[in-house]
KEDO-529161 format. One record per atom (N, C-alpha, C, O): atom name; y, x, z. Coordinates in nm, 3 decimals. Layout:
BEGIN
+------+---------+---------+---------+
| atom |   north |    east |      up |
+------+---------+---------+---------+
|   CA |       Y |       X |       Z |
...
+------+---------+---------+---------+
***
This chain:
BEGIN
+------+---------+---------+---------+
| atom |   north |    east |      up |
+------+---------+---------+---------+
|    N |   6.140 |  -3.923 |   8.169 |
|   CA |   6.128 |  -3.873 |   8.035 |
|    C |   5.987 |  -3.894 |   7.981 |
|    O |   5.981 |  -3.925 |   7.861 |
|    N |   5.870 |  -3.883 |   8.050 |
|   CA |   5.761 |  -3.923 |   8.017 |
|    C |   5.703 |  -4.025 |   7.981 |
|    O |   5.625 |  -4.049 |   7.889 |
|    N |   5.772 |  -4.115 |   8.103 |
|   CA |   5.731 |  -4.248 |   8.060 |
|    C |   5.810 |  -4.328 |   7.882 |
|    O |   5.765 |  -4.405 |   7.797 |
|    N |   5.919 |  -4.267 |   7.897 |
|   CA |   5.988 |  -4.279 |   7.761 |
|    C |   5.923 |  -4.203 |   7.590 |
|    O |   5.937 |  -4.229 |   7.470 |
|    N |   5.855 |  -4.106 |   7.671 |
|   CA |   5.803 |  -4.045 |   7.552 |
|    C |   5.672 |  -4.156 |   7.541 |
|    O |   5.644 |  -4.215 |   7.436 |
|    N |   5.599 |  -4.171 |   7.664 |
|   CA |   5.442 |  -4.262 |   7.643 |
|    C |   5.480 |  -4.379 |   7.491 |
|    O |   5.453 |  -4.405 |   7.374 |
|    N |   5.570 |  -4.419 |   7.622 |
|   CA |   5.615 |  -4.601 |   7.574 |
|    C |   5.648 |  -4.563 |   7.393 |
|    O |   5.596 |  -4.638 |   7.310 |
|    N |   5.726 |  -4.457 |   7.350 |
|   CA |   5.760 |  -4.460 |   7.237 |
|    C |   5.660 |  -4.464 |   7.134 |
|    O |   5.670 |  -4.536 |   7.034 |
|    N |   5.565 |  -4.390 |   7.157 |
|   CA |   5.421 |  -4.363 |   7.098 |
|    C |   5.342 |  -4.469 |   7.086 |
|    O |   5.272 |  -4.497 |   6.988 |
|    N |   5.357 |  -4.550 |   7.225 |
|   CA |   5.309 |  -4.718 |   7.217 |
|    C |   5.387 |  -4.762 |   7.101 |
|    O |   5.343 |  -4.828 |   7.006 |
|    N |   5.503 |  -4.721 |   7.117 |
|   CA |   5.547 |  -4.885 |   6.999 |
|    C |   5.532 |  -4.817 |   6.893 |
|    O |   5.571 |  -4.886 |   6.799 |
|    N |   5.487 |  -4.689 |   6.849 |
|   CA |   5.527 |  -4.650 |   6.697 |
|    C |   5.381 |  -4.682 |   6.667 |
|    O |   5.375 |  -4.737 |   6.558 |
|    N |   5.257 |  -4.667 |   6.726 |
|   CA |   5.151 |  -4.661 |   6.697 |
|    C |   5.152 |  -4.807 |   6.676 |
|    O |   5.072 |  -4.824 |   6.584 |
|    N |   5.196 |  -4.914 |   6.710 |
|   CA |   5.149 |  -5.030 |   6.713 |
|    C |   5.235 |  -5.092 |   6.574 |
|    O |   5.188 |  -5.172 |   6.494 |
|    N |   5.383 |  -5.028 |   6.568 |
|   CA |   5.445 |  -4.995 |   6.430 |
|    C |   5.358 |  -5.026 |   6.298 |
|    O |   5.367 |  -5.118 |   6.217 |
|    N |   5.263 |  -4.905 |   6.308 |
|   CA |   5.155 |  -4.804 |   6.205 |
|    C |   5.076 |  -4.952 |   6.198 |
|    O |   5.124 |  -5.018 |   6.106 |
|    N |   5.008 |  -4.998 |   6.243 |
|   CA |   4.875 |  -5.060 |   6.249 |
|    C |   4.931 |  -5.200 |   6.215 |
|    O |   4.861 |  -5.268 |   6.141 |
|    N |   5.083 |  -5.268 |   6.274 |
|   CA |   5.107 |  -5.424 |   6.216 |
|    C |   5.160 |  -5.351 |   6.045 |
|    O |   5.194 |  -5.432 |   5.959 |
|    N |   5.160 |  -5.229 |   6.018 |
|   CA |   5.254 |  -5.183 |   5.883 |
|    C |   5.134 |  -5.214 |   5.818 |
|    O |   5.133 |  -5.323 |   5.761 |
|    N |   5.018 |  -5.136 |   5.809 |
|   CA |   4.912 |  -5.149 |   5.772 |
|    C |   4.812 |  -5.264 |   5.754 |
|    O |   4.752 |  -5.298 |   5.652 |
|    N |   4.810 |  -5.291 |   5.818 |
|   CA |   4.771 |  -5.415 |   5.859 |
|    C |   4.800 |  -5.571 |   5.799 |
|    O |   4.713 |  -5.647 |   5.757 |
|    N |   4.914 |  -5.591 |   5.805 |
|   CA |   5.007 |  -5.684 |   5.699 |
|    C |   5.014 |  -5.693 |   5.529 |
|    O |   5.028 |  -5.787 |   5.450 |
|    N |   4.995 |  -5.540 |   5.513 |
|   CA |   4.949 |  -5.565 |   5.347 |
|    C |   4.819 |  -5.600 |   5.332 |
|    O |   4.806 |  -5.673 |   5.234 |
|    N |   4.696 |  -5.573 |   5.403 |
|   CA |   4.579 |  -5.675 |   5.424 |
|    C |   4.629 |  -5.783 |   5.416 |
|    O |   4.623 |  -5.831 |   5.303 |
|    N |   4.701 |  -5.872 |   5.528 |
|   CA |   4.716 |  -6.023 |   5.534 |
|    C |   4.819 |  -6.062 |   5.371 |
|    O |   4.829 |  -6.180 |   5.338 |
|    N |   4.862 |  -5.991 |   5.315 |
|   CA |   4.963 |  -5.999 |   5.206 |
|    C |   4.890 |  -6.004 |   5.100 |
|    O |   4.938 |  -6.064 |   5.004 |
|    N |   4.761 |  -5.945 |   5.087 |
|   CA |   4.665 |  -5.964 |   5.010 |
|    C |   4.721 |  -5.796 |   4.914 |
|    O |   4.658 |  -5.765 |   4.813 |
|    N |   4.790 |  -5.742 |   4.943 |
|   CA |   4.856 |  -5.596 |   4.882 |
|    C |   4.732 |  -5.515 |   4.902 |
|    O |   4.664 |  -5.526 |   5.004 |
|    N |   4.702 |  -5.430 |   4.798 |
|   CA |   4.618 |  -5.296 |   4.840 |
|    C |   4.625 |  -5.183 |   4.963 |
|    O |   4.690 |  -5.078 |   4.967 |
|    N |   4.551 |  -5.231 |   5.044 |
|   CA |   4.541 |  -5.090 |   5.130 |
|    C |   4.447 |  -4.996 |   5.130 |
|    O |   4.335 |  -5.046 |   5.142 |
|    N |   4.448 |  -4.853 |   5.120 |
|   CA |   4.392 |  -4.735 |   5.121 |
|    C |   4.302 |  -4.740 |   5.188 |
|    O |   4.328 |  -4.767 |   5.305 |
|    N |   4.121 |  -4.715 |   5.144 |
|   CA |   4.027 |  -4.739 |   5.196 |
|    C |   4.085 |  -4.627 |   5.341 |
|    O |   4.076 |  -4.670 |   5.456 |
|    N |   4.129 |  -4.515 |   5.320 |
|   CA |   4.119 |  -4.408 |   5.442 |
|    C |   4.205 |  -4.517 |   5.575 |
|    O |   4.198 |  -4.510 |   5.698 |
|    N |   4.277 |  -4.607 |   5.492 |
|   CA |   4.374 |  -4.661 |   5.612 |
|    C |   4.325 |  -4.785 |   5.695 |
|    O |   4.375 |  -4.831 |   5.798 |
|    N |   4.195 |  -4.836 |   5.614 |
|   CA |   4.107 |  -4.899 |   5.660 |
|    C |   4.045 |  -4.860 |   5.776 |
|    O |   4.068 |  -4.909 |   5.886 |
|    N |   3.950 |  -4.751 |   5.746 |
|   CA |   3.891 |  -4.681 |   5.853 |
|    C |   3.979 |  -4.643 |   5.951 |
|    O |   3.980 |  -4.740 |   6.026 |
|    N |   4.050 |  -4.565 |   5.994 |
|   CA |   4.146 |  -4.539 |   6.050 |
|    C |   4.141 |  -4.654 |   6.160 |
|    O |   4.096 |  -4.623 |   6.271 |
|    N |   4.180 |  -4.776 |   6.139 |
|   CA |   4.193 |  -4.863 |   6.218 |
|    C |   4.080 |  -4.953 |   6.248 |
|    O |   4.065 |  -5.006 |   6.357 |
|    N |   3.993 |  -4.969 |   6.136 |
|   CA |   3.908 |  -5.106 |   6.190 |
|    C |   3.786 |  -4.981 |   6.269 |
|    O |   3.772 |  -4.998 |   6.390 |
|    N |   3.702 |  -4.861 |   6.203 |
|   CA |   3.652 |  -4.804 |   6.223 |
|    C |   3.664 |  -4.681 |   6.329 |
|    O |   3.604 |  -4.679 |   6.437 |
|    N |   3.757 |  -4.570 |   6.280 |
|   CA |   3.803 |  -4.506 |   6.396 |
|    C |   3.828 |  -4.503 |   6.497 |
|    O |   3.799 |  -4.432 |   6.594 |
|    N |   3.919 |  -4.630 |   6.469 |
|   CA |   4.035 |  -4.719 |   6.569 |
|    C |   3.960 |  -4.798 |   6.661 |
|    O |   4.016 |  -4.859 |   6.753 |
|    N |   3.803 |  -4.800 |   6.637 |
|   CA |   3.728 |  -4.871 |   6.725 |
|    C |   3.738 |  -5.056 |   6.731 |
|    O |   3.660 |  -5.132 |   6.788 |
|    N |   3.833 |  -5.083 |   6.671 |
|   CA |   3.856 |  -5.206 |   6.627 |
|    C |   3.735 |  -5.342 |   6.547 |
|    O |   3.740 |  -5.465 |   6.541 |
|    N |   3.645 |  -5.244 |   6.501 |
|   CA |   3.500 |  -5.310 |   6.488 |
|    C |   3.426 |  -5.329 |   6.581 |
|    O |   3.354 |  -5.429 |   6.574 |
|    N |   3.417 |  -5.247 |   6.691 |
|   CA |   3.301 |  -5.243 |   6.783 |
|    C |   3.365 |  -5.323 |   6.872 |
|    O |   3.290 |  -5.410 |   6.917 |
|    N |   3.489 |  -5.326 |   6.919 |
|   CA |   3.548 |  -5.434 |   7.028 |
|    C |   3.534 |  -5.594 |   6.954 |
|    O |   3.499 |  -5.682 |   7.032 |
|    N |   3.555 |  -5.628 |   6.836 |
|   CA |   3.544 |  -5.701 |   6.795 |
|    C |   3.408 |  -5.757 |   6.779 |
|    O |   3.396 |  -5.878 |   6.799 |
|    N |   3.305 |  -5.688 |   6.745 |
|   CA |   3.171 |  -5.684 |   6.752 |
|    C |   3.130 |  -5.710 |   6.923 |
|    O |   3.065 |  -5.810 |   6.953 |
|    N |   3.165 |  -5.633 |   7.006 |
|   CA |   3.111 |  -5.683 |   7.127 |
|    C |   3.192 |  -5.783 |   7.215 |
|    O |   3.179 |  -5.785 |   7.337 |
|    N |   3.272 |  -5.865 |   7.150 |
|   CA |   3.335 |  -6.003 |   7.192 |
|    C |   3.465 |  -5.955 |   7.283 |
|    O |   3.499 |  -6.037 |   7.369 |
|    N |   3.520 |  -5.866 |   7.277 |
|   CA |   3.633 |  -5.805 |   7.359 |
|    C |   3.797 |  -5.833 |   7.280 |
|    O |   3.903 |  -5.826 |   7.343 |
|    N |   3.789 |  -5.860 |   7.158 |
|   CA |   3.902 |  -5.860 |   7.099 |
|    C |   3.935 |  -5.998 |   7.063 |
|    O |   3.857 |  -6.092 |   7.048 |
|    N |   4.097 |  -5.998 |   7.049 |
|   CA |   4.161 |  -6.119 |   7.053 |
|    C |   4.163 |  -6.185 |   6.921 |
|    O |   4.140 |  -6.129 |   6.814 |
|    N |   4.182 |  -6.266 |   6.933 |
|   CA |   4.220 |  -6.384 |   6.800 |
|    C |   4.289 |  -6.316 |   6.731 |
|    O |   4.209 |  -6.282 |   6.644 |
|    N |   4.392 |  -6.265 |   6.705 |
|   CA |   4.468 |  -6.193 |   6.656 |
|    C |   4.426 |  -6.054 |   6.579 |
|    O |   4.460 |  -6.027 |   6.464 |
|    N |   4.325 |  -5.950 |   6.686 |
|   CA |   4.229 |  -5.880 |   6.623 |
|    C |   4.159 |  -5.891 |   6.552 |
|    O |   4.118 |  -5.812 |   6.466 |
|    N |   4.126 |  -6.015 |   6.581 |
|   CA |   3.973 |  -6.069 |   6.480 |
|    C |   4.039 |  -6.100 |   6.404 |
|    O |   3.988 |  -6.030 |   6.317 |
|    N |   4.154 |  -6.173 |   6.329 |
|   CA |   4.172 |  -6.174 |   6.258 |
|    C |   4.249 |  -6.047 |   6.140 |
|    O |   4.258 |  -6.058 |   6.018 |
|    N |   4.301 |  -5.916 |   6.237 |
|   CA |   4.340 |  -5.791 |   6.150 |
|    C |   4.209 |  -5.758 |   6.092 |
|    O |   4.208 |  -5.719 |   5.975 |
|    N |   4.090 |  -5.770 |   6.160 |
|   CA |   3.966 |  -5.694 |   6.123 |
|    C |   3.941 |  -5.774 |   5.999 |
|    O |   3.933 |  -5.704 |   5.898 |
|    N |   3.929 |  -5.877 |   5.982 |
|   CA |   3.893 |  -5.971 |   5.884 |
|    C |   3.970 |  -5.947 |   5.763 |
|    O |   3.915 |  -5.939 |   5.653 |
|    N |   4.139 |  -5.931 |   5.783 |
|   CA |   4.199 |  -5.889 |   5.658 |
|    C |   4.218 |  -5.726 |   5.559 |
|    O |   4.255 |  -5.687 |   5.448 |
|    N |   4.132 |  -5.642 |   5.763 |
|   CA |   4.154 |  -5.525 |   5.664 |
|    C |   3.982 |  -5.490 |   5.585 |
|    O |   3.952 |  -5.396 |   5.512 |
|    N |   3.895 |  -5.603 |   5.635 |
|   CA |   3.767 |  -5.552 |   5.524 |
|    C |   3.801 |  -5.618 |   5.410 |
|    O |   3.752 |  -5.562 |   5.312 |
|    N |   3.872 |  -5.724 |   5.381 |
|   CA |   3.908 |  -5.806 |   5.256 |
|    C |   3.993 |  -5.713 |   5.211 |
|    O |   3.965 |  -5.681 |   5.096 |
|    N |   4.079 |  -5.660 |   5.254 |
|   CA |   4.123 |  -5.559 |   5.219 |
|    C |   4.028 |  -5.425 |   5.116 |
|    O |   4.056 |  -5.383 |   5.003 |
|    N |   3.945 |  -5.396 |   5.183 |
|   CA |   3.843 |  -5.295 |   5.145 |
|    C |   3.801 |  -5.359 |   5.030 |
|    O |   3.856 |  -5.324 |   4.925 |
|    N |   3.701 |  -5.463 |   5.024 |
|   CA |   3.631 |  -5.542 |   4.936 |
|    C |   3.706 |  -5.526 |   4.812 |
|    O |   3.639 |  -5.523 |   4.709 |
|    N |   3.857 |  -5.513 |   4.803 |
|   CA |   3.944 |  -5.519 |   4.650 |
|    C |   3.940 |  -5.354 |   4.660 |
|    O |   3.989 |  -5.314 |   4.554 |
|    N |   3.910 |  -5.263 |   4.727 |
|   CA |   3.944 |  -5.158 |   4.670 |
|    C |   3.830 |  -5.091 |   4.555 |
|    O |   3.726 |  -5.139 |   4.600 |
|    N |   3.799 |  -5.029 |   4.463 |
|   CA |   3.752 |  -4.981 |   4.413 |
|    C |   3.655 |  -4.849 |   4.522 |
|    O |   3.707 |  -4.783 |   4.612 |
|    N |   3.498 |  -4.843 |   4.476 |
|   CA |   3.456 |  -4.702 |   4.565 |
|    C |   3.495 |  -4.590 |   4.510 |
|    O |   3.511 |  -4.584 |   4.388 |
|    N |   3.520 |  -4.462 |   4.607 |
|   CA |   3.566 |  -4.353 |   4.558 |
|    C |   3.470 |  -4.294 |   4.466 |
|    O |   3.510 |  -4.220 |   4.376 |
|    N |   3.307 |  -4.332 |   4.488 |
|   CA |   3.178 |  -4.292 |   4.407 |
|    C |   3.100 |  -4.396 |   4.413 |
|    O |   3.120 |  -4.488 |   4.492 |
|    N |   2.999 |  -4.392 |   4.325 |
|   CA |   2.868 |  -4.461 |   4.368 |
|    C |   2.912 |  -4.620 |   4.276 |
|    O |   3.018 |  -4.660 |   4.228 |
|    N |   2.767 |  -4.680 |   4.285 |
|   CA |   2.808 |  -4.799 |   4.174 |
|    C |   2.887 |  -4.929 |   4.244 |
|    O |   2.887 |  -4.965 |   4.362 |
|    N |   2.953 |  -4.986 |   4.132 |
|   CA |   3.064 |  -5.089 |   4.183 |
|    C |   2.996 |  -5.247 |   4.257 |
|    O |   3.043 |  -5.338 |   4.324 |
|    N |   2.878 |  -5.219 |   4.205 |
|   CA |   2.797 |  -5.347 |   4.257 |
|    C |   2.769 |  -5.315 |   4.442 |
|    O |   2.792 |  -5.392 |   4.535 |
|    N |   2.699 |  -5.140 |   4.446 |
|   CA |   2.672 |  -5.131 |   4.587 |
|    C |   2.783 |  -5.165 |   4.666 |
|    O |   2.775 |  -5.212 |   4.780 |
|    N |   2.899 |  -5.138 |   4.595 |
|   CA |   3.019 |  -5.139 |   4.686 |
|    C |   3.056 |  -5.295 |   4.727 |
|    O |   3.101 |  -5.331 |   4.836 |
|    N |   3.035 |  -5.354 |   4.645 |
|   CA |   3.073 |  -5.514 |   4.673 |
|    C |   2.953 |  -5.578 |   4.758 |
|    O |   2.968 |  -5.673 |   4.836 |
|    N |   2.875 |  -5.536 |   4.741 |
|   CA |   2.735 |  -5.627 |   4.804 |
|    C |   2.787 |  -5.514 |   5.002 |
|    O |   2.783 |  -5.580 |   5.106 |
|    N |   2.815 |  -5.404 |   5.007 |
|   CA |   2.863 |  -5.385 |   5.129 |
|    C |   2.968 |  -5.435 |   5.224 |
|    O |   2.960 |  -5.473 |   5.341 |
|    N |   3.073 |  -5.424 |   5.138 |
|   CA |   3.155 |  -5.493 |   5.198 |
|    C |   3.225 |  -5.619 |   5.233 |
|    O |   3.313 |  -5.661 |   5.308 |
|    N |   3.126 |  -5.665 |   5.125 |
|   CA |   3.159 |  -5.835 |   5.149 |
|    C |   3.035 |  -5.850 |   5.254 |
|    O |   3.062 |  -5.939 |   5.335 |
|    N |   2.924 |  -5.799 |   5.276 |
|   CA |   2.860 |  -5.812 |   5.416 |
|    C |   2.974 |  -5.771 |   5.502 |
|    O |   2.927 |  -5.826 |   5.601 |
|    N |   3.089 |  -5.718 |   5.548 |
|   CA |   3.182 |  -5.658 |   5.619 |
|    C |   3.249 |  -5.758 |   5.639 |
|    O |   3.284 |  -5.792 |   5.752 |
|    N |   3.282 |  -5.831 |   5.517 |
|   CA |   3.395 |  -5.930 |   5.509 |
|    C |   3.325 |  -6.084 |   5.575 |
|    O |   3.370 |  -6.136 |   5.676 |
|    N |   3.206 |  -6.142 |   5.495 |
|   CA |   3.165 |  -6.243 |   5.574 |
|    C |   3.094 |  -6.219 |   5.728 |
|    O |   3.032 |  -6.306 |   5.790 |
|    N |   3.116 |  -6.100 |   5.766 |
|   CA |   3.007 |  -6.074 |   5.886 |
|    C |   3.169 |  -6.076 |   5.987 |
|    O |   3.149 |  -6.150 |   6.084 |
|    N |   3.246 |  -6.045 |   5.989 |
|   CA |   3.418 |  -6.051 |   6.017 |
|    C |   3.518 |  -6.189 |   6.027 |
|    O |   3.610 |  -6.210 |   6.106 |
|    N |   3.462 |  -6.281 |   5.908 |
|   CA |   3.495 |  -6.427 |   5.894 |
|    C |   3.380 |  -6.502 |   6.024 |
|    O |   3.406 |  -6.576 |   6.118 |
|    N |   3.244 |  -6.443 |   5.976 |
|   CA |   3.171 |  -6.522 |   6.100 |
|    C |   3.222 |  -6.506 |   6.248 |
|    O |   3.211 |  -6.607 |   6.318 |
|    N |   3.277 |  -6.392 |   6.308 |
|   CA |   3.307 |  -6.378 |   6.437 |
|    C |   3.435 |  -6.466 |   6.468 |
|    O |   3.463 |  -6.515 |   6.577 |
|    N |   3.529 |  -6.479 |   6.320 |
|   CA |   3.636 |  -6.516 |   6.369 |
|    C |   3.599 |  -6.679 |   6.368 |
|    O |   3.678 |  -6.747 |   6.435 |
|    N |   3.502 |  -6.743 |   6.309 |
|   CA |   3.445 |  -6.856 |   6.320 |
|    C |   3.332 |  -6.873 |   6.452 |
|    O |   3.228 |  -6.937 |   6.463 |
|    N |   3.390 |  -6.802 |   6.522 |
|   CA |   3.285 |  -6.780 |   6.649 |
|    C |   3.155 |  -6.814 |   6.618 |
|    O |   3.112 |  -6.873 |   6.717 |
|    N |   3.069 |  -6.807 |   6.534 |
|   CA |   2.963 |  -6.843 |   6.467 |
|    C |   2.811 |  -6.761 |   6.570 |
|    O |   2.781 |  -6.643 |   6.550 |
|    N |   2.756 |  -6.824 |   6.642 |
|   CA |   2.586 |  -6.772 |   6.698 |
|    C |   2.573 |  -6.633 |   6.645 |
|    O |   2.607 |  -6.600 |   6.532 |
|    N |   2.534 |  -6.571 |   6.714 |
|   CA |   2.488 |  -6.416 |   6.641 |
|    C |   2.589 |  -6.295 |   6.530 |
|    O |   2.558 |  -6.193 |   6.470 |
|    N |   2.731 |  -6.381 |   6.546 |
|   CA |   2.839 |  -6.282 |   6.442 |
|    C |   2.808 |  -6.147 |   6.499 |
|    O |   2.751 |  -6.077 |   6.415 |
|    N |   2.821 |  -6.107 |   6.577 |
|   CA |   2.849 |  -5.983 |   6.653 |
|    C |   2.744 |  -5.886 |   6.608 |
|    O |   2.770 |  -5.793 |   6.532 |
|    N |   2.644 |  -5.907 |   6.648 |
|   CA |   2.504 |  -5.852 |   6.592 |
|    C |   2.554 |  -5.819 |   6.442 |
|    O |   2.596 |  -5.705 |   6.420 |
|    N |   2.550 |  -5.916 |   6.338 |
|   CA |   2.573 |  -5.885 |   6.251 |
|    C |   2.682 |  -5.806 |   6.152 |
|    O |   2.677 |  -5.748 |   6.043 |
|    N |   2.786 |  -5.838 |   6.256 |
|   CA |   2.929 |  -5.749 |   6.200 |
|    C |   2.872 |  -5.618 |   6.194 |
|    O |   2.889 |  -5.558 |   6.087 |
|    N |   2.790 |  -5.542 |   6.310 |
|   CA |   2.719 |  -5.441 |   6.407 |
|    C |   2.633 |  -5.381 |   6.274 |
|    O |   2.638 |  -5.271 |   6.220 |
|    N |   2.546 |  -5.512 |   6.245 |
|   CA |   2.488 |  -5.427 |   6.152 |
|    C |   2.506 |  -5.425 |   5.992 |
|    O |   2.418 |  -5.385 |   5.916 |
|    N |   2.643 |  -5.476 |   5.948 |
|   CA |   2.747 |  -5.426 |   5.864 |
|    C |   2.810 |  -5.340 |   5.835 |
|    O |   2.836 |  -5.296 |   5.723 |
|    N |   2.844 |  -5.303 |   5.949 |
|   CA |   2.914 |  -5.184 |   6.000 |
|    C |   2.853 |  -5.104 |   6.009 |
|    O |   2.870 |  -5.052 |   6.119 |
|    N |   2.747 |  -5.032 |   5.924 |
|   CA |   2.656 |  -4.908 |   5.911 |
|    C |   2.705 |  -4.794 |   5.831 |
|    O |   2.654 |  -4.759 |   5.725 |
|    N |   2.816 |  -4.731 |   5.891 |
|   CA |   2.815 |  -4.598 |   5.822 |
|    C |   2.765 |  -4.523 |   5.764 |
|    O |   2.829 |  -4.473 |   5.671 |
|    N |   2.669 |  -4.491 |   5.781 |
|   CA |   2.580 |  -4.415 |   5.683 |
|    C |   2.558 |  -4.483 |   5.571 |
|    O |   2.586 |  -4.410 |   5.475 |
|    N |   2.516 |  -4.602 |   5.532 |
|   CA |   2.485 |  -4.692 |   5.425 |
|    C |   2.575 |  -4.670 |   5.327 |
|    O |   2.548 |  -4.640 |   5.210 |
|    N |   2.744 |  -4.693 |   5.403 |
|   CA |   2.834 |  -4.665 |   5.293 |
|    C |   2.831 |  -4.537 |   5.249 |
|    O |   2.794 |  -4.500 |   5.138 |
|    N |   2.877 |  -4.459 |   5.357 |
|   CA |   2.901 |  -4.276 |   5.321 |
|    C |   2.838 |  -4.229 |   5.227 |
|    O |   2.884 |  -4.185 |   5.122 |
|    N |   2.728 |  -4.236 |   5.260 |
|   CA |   2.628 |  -4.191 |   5.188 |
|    C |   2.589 |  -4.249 |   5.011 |
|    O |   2.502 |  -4.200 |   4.939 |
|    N |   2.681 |  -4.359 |   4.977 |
|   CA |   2.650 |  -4.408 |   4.825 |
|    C |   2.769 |  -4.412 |   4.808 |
|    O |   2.783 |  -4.403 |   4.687 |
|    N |   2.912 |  -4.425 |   4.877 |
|   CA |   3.051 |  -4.418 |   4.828 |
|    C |   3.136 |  -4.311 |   4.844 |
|    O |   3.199 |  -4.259 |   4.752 |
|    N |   3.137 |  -4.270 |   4.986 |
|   CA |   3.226 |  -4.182 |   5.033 |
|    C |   3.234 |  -4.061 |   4.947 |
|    O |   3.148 |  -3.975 |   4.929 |
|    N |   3.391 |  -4.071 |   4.880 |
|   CA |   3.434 |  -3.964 |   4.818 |
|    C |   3.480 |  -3.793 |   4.880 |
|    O |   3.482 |  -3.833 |   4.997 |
|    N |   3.502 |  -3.700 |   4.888 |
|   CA |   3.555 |  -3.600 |   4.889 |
|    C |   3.681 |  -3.610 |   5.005 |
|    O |   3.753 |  -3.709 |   5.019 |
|    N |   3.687 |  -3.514 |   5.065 |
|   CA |   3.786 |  -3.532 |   5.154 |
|    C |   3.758 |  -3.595 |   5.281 |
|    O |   3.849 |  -3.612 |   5.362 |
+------+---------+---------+---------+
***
């Protein structure tokens, strides 16, 4: 019964993330929160950043900051927001272009505070 409950949780979670995930590659709007969630939360930046994740990863990571890049910020001006996350987005294209030094740089893209602190809305 356990192992049936594990396994189910495996496939629903993995469900969630190709659901999500796919309207990135579809070019569809996804929810900055659903962003984080996966590339951020989900730890999905930092494996990708320290050369651990697959072709396949690298490429979810890549569609869900392009993803981001079309969303509007919840605060803060529309220029900071684009000049951030398109560092997100080409620093994401470089890894998946196996490009000298991507990693580093995805790394220091990926600065939370930078965003939070001039976008992050309420909630």
């Amino acid at each position: 019964m356990r192992k049936l409950l594990v396994a189910s949780v495996i496939v629903i979670g993995g469900w969630t993330v190709v659901t999500m995930t796919s309207g990135a590659q579809d070019n569809q709007k996804v929810a900055i929160k659903e962003v984080m969630a996966v590339a951020m939360k989900g730890k999905l930046c930092d494996k990708v950043a320290k050369g651990e994740a697959s072709e396949e990863e690298k490429k979810k990571l890549a569609g869900l900051f392009a993803a981001l890049h079309e969303n509007k910020p919840p605060r803060g001006e529309q220029s900071s927001w684009d000049e951030k996350t398109k560092a997100l987005v080409d620093a994401a294209n470089d890894v998946l272009a196996n490009k000298p030094g991507a990693g580093e740089k995805l790394r220091a893209a990926a600065n939370c505070m930078a965003c939070h602190s001039a976008h992050k809305g309420k909630g």
